[in-house]
C-alpha positions in Angstrom: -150.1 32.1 -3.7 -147.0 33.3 -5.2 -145.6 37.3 -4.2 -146.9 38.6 -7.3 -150.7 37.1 -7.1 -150.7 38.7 -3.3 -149.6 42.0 -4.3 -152.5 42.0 -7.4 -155.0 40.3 -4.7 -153.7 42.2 -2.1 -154.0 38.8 0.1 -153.3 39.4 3.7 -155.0 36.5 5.3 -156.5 36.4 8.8 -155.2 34.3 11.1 -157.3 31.7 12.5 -156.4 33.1 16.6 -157.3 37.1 15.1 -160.6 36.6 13.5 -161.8 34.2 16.6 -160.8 37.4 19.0 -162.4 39.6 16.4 -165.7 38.0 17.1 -165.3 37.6 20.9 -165.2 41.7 20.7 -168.8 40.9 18.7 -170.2 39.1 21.3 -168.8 41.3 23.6 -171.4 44.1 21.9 -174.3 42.1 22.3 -173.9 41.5 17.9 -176.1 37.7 17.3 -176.5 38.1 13.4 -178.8 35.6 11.6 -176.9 36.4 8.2 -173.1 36.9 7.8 -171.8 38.0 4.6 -167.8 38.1 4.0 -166.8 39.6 0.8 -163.6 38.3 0.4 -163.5 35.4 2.2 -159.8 34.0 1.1 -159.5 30.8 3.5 -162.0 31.1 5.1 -161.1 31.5 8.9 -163.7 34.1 9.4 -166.0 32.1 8.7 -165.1 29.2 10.8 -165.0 31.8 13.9 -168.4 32.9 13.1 -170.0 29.7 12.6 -168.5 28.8 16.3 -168.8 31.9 17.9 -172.2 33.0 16.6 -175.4 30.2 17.3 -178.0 32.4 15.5 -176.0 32.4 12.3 -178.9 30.7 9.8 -177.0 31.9 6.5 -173.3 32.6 6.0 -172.0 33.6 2.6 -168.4 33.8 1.0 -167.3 35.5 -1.8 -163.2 34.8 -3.2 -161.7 35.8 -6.3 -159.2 33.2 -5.9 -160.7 29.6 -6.8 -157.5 27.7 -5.1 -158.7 29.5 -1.5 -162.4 28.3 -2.2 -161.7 24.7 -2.8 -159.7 24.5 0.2 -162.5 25.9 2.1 -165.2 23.5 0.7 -163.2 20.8 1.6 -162.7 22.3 5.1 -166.6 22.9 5.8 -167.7 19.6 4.4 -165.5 17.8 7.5 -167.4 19.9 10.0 -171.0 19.8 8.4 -171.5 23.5 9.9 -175.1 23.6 11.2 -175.9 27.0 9.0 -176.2 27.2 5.6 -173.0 28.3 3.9 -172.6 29.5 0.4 -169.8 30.1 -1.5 -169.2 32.0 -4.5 -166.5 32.1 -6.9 -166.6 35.9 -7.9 -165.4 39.5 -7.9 -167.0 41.3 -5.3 -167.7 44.0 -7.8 -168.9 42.1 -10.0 -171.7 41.1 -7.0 -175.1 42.7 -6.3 -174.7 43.0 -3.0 -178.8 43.1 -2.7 -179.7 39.7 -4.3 -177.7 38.0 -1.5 -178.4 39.8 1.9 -181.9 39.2 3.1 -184.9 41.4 2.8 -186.7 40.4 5.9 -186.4 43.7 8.1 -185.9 41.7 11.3 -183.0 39.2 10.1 -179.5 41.2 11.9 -176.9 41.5 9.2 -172.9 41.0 9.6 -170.3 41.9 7.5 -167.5 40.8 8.5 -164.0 40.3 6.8 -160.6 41.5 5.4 -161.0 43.1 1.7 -157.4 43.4 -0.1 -154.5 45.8 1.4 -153.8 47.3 -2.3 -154.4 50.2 -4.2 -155.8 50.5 -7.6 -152.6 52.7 -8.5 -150.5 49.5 -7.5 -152.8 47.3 -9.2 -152.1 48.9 -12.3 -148.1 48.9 -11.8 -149.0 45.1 -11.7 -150.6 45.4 -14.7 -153.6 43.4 -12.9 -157.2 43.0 -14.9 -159.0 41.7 -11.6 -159.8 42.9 -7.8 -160.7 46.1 -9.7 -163.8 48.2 -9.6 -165.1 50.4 -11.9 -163.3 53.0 -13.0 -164.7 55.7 -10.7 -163.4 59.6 -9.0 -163.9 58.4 -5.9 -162.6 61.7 -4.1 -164.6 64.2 -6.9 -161.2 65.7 -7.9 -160.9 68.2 -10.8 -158.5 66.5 -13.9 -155.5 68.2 -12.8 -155.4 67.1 -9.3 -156.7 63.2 -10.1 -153.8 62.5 -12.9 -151.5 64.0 -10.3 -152.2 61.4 -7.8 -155.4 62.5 -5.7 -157.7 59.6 -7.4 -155.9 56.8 -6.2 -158.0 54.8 -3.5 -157.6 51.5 -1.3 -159.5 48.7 -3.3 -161.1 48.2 0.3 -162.5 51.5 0.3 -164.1 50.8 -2.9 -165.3 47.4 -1.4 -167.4 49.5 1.7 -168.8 52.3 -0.1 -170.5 49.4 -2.5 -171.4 47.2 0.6 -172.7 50.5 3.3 -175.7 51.4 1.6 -177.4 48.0 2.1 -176.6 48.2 5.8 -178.4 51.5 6.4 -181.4 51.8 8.2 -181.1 47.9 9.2 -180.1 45.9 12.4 -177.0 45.1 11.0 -172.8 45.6 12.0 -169.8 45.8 9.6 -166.6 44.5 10.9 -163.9 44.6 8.5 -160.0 44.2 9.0 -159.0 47.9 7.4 -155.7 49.5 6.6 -156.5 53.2 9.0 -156.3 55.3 5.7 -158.9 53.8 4.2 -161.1 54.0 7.7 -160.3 58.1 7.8 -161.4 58.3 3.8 -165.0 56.5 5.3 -164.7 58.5 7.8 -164.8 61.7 5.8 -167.2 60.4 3.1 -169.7 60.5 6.4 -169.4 63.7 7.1 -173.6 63.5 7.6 -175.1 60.3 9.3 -176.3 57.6 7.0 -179.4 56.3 8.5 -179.3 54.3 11.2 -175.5 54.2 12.4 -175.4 54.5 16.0 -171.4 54.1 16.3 -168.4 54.6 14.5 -165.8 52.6 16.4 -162.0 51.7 15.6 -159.9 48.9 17.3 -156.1 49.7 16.5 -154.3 46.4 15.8 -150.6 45.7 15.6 -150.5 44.4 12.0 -146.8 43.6 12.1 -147.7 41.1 15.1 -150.8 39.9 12.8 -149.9 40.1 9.3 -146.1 40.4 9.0 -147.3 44.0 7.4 -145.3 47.2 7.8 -148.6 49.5 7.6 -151.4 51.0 10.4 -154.4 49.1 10.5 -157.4 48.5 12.6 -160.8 46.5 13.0 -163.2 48.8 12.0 -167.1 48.4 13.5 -169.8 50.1 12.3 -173.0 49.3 14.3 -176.7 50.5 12.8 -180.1 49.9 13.6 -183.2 50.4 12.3 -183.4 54.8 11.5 -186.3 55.3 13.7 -184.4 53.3 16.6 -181.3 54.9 16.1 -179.6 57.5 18.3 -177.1 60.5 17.6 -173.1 59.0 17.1 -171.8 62.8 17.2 -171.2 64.2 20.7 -172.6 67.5 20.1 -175.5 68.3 17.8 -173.5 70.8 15.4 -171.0 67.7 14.6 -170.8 65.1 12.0 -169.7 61.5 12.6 -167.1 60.6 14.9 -164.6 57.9 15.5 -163.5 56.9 18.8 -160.6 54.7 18.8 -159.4 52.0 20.9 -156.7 49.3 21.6 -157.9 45.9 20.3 -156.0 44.1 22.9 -156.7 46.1 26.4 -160.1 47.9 25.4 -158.6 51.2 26.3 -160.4 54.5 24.8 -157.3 56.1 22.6 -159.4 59.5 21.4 -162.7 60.5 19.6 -161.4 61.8 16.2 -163.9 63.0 12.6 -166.3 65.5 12.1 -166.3 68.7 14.9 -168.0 71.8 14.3 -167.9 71.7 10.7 -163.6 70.2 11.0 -162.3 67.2 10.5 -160.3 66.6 13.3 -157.3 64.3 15.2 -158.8 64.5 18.9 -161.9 66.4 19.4 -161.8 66.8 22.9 -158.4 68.7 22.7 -159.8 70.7 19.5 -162.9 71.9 22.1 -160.4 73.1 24.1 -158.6 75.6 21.6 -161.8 75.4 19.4 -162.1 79.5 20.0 -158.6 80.2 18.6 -159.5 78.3 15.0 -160.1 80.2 12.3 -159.0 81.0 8.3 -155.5 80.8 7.6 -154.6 83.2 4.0 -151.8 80.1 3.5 -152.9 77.4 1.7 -150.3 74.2 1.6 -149.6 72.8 -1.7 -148.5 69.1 -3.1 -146.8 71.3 -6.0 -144.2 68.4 -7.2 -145.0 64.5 -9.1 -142.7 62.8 -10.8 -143.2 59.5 -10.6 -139.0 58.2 -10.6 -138.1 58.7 -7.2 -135.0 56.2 -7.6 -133.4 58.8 -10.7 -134.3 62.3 -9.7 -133.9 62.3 -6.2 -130.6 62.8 -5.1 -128.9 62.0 -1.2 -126.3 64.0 -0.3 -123.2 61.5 0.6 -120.3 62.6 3.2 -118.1 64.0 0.7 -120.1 66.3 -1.0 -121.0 63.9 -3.6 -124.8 63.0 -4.9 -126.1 59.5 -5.0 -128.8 58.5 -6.5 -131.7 55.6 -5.2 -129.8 52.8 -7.0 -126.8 53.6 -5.4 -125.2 55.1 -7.8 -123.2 58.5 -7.8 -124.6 61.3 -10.0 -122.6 63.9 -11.6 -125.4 66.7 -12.7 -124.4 71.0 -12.9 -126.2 72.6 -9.8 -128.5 74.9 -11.4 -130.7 71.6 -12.3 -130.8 70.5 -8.7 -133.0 72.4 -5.7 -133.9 71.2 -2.2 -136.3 68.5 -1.6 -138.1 68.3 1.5 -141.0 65.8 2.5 -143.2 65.2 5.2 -140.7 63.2 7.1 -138.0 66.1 6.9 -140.6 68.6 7.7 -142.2 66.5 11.4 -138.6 65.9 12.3 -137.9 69.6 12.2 -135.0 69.1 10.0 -133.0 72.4 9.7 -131.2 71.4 6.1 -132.1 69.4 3.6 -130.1 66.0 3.0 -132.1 65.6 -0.1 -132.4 67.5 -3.5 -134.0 66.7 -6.9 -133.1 67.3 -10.5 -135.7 69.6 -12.0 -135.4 69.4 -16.0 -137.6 72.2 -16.5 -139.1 75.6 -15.8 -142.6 74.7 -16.9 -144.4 71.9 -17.9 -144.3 72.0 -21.9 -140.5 73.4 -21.8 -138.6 71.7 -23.7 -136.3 69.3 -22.2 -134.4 68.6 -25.4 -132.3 71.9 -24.8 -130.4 70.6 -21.7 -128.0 68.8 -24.0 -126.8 72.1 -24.7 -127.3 74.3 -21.4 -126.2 70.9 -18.8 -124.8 68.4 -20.9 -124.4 66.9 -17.6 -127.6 66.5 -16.6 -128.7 65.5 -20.1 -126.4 62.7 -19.9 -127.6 61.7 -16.8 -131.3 61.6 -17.9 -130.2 59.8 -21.3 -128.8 56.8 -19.3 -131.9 56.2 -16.9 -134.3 57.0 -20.1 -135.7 53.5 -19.7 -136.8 54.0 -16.5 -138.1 57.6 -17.1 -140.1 56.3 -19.9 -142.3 53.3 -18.4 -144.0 56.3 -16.0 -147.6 54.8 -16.4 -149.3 58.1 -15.3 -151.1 59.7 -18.4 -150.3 63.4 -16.9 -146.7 62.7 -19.0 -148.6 61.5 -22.0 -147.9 64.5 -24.7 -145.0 65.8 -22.9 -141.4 66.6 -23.2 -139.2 63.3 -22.5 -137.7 63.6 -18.9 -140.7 66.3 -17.7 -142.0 66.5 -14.3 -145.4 68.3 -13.2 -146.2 70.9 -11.0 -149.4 72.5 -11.7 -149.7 75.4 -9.1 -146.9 78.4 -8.3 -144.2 77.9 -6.5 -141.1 79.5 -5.7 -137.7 77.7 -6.2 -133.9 78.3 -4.6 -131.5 76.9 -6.5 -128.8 74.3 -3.8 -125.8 75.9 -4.6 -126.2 80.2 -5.1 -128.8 80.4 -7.7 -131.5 83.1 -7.7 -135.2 82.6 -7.0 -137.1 81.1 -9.7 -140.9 81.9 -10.1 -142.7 80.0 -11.9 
């Protein structure tokens, strides 16, 4: 698979030593499923651990977009002649009912178990990929403003578990799925109340740069439920939602319980009992007030000697009332006292016209002009209808010019 088809399938394959581990920890929690579904199954190493690890396994079925993966695969099993029945599919996942596959006989125990795509459906679309995506869908619930501006953007893998949870519930049944640890805290929050029959919420942290070559967090997440009317309280107080307690996938060791507490959703829940009676409502409220979409153009560095460079590399000669401080959440946990970083703003307000820099900063107009190419392939509809060069903020927010300018409101 060539770099471009893994960044649209988002194609981190397991390796064959991982996903045998992965179900040693399964048979470590007592888990003997007589069905295994894996949704993506790429090569197919999962399901060569489960067929070993796993004797009660009667039915194990793969689903892979990618026919290449599937073949191999085939050709793989057929040498072995597997004692369960395996199935293969060459499909989308979404385009799969996940209900005319998985058994309906109440007593067969159900495994999930897998490694859906590391890739958002925001990078999808920068790849100008027409497959691995599901239905176009507000996952969060956010209000117009705040889903062109960024907030609707979701992990193809969440998408994947919200469509493949519901069949679980209520069942003898564990989901095991290889998970980028954003995309297990947005699962984690969309069960803020217990779905039927979960009786534990667990997360194995992995090193995914040892596994995967990948510079990102992830983890094994393991879901275990059982039939509702068998199935005991996950949350450690009865006022609580779901919890999470995280450990190392290599030692075993309990990191922290983390999710729902008192109504919160929390990092550490035994540290937040402990300060629990100082909480309260803070009149603040943070705001994400800037998008802009052209990071590599309107975000200057300042260099050594006083110049600005911009993230091509190149030096950029704009008048200082267009440029203000630009702090982010690095600058801001490193307790960083002055900025190194500013950005050009073009505009006031939204609709203002950028047009009339070319008069006021001829500088900065210049400047614009010559990355215009790049301004203009922003794919986020939010610019649609606006002036050429704008950026967005859509709540109000005070601005200090860099270099002696007054406050702006706006």
């Amino acid at each position: 698979m060539d770099k471009r088809a893994r960044a649209v399938f988002g194609d981190w394959q397991t390796p064959p030593e991982l996903a045998k581990a992965i179900c040693r920890l399964l048979q470590e929690k007592s888990c003997a499923p007589h069905f295994m579904l894996e949704p993506t199954c790429g090569q197919g190493n999962f399901i060569e651990a489960a067929l070993a690890a796993f004797p009660a396994l009667q039915t194990v079925c793969g689903i892979e977009i990618y026919a290449p993966y599937l073949a191999h695969l085939r050709s793989r099993l057929s040498a072995k002649a597997p004692r369960a029945e395996v199935k293969l599919q060459h499909a989308d996942i979404f385009s799969v009912d996940p209900t005319g596959i998985i058994p309906h006989d109440p007593a067969a125990s159900l495994l999930i178990l897998g490694n859906p795509p590391w890739v958002t459906n925001s990078a999808l679309g920068a790849q100008d990929a027409a497959v691995n995506l599901p239905p176009k869908a507000n996952l969060g619930g956010w209000r117009g403003i705040e889903a062109l501006t960024g907030k609707s953007n979701f992990d193809i893998a969440t998408a994947i578990c919200l469509k493949l949870l519901p069949v679980l519930y209520g069942r003898s049944a564990t989901l095991a799925l290889l998970l980028k640890n954003s995309v297990i805290v947005q699962l984690l929050r969309h069960m803020q109340q217990r779905p039927a029959g979960l009786i534990s919420f667990e997360q194995y942290a992995l090193n995914a740069w040892q596994e995967f070559g990948a510079s990102t967090a992830a983890s094994l997440l393991l879901l275990r439920f059982a039939p509702a009317a068998d199935a005991c309280c996950v949350a450690l107080n009865p006022e609580d939602g779901v919890q999470c307690t995280l450990y190392d996938f290599y030692t075993r060791r309990k990191i922290k319980t983390y999710g729902w507490c008192a109504g919160n959703f929390v990092s550490n829940c035994a540290l937040y009992r402990q300060v629990q009676s100082l909480d309260g409502s803070c009149p603040f409220t943070w705001r994400s007030g800037m998008k802009h979409d052209c990071a590599a153009v309107l975000e200057l560095t300042l260099q050594p000697d006083g110049s600005l460079q911009n993230g091509l590399g190149e030096r950029a000669d704009v008048e200082a009332e267009v440029l203000y401080p630009w702090c982010k959440g690095a600058d801001l946990n490193a307790d960083v006292a002055q900025p190194s970083r500013c950005i050009i703003l073009p505009q006031r307000y939204p609709s203002e016209d950028t047009a009339q820099l070319a008069l006021t900063h001829p500088r900065a107009f210049a400047y614009l002009s010559a990355h215009g190419a790049r301004l203009d392939a922003r794919r986020s509809r939010i610019y649609q209808g606006r002036p050429r060069f704008a950026v967005i903020r859509h709540w109000r927010i005070f601005f200090y010019a860099v270099q002696g300018g007054d406050c702006w409101t706006i």
